[in-house]
C-alpha positions as a Markdown table, in Angstrom:
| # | Residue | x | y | z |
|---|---|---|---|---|
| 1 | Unk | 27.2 | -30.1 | -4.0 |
| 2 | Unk | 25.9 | -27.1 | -6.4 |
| 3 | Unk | 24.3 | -24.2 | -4.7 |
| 4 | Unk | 21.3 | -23.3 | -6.2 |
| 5 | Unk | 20.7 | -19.3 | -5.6 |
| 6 | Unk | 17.4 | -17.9 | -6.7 |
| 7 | Unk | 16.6 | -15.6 | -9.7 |
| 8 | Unk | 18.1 | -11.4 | -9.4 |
| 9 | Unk | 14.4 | -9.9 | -9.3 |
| 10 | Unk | 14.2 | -8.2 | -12.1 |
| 11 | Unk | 15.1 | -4.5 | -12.3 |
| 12 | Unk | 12.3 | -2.0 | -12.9 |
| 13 | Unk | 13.2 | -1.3 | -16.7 |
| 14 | Unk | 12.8 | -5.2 | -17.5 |
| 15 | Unk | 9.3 | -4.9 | -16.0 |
| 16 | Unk | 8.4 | -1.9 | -17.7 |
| 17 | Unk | 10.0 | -1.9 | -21.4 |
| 18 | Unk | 7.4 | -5.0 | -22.3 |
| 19 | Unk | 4.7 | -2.4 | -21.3 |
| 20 | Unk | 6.0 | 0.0 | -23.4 |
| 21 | Unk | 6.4 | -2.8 | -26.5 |
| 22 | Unk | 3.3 | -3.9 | -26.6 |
| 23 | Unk | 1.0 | -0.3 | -25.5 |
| 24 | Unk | 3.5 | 2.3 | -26.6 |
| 25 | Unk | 5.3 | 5.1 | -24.5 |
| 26 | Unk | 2.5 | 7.7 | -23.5 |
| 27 | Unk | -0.1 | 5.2 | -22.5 |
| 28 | Unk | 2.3 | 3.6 | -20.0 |
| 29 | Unk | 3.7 | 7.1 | -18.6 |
| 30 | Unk | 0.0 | 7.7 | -18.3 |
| 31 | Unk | -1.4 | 4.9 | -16.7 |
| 32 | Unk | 1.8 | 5.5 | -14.3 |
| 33 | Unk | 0.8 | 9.1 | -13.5 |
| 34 | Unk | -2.9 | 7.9 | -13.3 |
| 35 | Unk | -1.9 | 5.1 | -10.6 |
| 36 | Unk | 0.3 | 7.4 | -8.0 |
| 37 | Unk | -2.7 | 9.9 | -7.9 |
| 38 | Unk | -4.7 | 7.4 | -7.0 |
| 39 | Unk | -2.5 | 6.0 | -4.5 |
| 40 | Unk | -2.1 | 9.5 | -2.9 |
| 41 | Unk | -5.5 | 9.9 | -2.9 |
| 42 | Unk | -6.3 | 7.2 | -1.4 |
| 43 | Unk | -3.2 | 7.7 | 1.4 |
| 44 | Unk | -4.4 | 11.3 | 1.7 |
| 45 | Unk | -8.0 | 9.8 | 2.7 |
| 46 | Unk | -6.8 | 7.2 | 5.1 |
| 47 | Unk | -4.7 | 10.0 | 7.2 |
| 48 | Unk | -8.1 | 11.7 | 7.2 |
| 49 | Unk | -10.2 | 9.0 | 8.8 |
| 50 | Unk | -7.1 | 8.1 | 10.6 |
| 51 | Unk | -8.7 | 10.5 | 13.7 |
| 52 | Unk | -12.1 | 9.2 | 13.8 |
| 53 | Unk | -13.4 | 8.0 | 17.0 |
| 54 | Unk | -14.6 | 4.0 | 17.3 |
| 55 | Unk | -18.2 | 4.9 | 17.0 |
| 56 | Unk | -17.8 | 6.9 | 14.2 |
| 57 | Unk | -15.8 | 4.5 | 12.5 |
| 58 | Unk | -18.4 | 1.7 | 12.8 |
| 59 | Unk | -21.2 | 3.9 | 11.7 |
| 60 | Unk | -19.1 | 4.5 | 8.4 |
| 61 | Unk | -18.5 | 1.6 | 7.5 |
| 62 | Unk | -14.7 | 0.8 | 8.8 |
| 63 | Unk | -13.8 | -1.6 | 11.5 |
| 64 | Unk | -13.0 | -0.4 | 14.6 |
| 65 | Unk | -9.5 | 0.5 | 15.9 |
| 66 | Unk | -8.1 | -1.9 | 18.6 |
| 67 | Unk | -8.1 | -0.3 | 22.1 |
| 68 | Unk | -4.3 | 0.6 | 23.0 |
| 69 | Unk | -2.3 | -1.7 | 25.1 |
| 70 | Unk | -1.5 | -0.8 | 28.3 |
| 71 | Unk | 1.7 | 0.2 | 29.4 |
| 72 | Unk | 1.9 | -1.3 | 32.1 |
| 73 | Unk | 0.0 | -4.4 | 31.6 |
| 74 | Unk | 3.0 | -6.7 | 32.7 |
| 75 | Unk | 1.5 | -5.4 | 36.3 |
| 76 | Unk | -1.7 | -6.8 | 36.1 |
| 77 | Unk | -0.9 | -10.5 | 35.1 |
């Protein structure tokens, strides 16, 4: 019986060095740079709502948090 393994994922440089062919070195460094600020920025906005009370939250726009569990809720069953 053969055992069929699955593909090594591919290592960052062969996902990147197509880029690079086919849009050249500085556009790709700069649509890197361009896509971690906005993923900070958009991680430094969630840790800012992050403290928001329920009501708050709904009247913006964002779903509300879940209440917290209980701690002991294994008491009340």
């Amino acid at each position: 019986m053969l055992d069929v393994l699955p593909p090594a994922p591919l290592s960052l440089r062969q996902h990147v060095q197509p880029l690079i062919e086919n849009h050249g070195f500085w556009p790709v460094v700069k649509a890197a740079f361009a896509a971690r600020r906005t993923l900070r920025r958009e991680a430094k906005l969630a840790r800012s709502l992050a403290h928001l009370s329920p009501h708050l939250r709904r009247d913006v726009g964002l779903p509300p948090e879940a209440p917290p569990e209980r701690k002991h809720s294994h008491w009340l069953r």
